[in-house]
C-alpha positions in Angstrom: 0.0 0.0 0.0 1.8 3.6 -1.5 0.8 7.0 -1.8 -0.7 9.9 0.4 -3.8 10.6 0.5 -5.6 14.0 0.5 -8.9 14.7 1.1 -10.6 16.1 -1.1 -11.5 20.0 -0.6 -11.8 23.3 -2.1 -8.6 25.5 -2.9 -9.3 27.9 -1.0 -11.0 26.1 1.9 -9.1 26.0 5.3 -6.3 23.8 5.7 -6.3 21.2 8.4 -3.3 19.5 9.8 0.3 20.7 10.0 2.6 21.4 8.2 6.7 20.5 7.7 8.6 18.9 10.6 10.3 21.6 12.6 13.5 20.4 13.4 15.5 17.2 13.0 13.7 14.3 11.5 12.3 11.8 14.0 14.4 8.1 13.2 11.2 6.0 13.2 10.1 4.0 10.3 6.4 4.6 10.9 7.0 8.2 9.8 6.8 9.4 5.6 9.8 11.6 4.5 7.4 13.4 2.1 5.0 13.8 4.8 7.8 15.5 6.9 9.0 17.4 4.2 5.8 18.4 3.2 3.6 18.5 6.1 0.6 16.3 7.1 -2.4 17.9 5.9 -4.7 14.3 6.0 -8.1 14.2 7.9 -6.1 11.6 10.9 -6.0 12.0 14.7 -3.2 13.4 15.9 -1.2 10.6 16.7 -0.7 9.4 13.3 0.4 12.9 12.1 3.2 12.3 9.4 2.8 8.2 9.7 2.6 6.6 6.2 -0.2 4.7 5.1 1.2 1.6 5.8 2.1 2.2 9.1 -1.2 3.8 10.3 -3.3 0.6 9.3 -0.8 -1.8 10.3 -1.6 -0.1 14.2 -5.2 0.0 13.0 -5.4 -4.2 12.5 -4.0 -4.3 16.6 -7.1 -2.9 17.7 -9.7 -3.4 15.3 -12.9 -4.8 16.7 -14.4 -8.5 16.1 -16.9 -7.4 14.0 -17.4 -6.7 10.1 -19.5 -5.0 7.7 -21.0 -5.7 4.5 -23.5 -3.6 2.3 -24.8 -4.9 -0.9 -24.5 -2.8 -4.3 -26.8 -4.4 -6.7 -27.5 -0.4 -8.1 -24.4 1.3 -7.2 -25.0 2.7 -4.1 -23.9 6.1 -2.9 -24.1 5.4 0.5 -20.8 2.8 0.4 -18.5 5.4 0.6 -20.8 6.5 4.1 -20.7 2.9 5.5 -16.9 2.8 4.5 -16.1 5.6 6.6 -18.2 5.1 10.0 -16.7 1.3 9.7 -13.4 2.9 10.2 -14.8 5.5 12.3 -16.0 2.6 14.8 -12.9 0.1 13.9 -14.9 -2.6 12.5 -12.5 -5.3 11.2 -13.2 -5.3 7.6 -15.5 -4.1 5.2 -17.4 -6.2 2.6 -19.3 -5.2 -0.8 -21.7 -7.6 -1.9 -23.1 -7.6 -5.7 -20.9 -5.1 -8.2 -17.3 -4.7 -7.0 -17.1 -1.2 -8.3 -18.5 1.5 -5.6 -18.3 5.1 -5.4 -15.7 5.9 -3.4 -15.5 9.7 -2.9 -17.7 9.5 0.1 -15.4 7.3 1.9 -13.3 10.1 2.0 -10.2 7.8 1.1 -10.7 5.8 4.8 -10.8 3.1 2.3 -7.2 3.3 2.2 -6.9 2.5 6.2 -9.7 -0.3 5.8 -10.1 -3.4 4.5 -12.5 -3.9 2.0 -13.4 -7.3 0.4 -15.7 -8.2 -2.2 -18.0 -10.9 -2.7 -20.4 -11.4 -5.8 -23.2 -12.8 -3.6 -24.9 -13.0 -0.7 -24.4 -16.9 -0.3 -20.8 -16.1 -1.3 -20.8 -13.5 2.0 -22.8 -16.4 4.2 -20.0 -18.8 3.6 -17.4 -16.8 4.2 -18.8 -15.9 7.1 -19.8 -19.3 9.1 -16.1 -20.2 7.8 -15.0 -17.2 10.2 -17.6 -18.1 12.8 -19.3 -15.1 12.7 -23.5 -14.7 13.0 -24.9 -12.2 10.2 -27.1 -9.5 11.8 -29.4 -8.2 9.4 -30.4 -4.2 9.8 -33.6 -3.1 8.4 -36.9 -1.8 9.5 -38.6 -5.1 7.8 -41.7 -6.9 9.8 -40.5 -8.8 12.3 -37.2 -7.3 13.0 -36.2 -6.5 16.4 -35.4 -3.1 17.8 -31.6 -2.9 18.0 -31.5 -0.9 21.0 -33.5 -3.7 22.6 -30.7 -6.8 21.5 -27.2 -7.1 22.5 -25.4 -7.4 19.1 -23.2 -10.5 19.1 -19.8 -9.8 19.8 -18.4 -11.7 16.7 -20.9 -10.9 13.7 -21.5 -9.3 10.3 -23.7 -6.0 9.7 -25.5 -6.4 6.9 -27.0 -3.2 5.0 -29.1 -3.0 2.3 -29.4 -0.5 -0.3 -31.3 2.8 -0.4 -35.0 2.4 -1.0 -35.4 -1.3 -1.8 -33.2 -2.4 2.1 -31.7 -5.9 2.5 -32.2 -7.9 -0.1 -34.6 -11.5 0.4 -31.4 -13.4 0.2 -30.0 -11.7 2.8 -32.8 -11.2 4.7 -33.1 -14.9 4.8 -29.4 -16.0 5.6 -29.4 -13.5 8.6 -29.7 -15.0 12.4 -31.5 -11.8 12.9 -32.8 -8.4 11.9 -32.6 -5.5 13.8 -34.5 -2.5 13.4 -33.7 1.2 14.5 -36.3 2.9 16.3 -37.1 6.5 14.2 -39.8 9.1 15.4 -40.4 11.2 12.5 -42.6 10.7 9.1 -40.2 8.1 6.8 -39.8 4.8 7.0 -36.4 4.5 6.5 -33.0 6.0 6.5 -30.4 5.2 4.4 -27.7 2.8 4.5 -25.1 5.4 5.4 -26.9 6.5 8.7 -28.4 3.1 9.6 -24.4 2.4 9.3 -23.1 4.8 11.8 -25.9 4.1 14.4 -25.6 0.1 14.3 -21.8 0.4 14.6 -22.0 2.6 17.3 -24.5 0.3 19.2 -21.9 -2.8 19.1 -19.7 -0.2 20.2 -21.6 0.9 22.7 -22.1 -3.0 24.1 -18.6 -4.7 23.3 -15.8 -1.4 23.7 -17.3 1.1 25.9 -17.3 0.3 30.3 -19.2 2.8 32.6 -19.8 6.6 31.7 -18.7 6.3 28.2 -14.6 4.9 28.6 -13.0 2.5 26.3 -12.1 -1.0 27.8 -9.4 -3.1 27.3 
């Protein structure tokens, strides 16, 4: 894995980051001579400031989470690039595209890059993988019969699966999921789209598996 990314943004819009490395050059290998030559002007936390791609997902796999995420892309969905960035957002383990392997990526921001993202051409293709990896596929859709999710604890090893915008999970994978959860919404629509539903599922496994008492990380 090469390159730099940048995120994409106006000319004249504010910079974020910082810039060249003040001083002598730190003798780590995690750190990008371009990037210290250069500055750092990438949408990371701090700590990763002038790390190279390589090295920030290479810390990234020693404390991602047990749990994946697929989304299915039978119409090109432009809510990947959404689910692509909350899964790193939340450190899900992997990310997985069901249906067309091409996705629009400029939502994801280029997290892509610090993820990793697998494809699979169907659902039964995604099943099989995942009872291979012993992990129970959790459905998310307001269908009949789904559950509430803030109701369920989420199993700790399992794959999110998200359907598209408008037509939800599709029967396959409503079928091949151990369950469906549901999120509870107050206003006039029926549904949200994949990108939210995303970020609010992840945050509830979060919320159950990585988080103790007022809110602190564990482990």
């Amino acid at each position: 894995m090469t390159g730099h990314p940048r995120d994409e943004a106006p000319d004249d819009a504010p910079q974020v980051g910082v810039g060249p490395w003040v001083g002598e050059w730190p003798d780590d290998p995690r750190f990008d001579p371009e990037l210290l030559a250069q500055g750092d002007r990438r949408n990371v936390v701090d700590r990763y400031r002038y790390w190279s791609v390589d090295a920030v997902v290479a810390d990234l796999d020693r404390h991602r989470f047990p749990f994946h995420v697929a989304v299915e892309n039978w119409e090109h969905d432009l809510n990947i690039g959404t689910v692509v960035r909350n899964a790193n957002a939340f450190g899900a383990a992997a990310v997985h595209v069901v249906g067309r392997r091409r996705w629009n990526r400029r939502g994801a921001m280029v997290t892509d890059r610090y993820c990793h993202v697998h494809h699979h051409p169907t659902v039964e293709d995604l099943v099989e993988w995942a009872a291979e990896q012993d992990l129970a596929v959790v459905g998310i859709d307001n269908l009949d019969g789904s559950v509430p999710i803030e109701s369920v604890q989420l199993p700790e090893r399992c794959v999110l699966v998200f359907g598209q915008e408008g037509p939800g999970l599709s029967e396959s994978a409503r079928a091949a999921a151990r369950m469906v959860c549901s999120i509870t919404m107050f206003g006039s629509t029926r549904s949200i789209n994949a990108g939210v539903a995303s970020g609010i599922a992840m945050h509830r496994w979060v919320s159950t598996h990585a988080l103790g008492p007022g809110g602190t990380p564990v482990g």
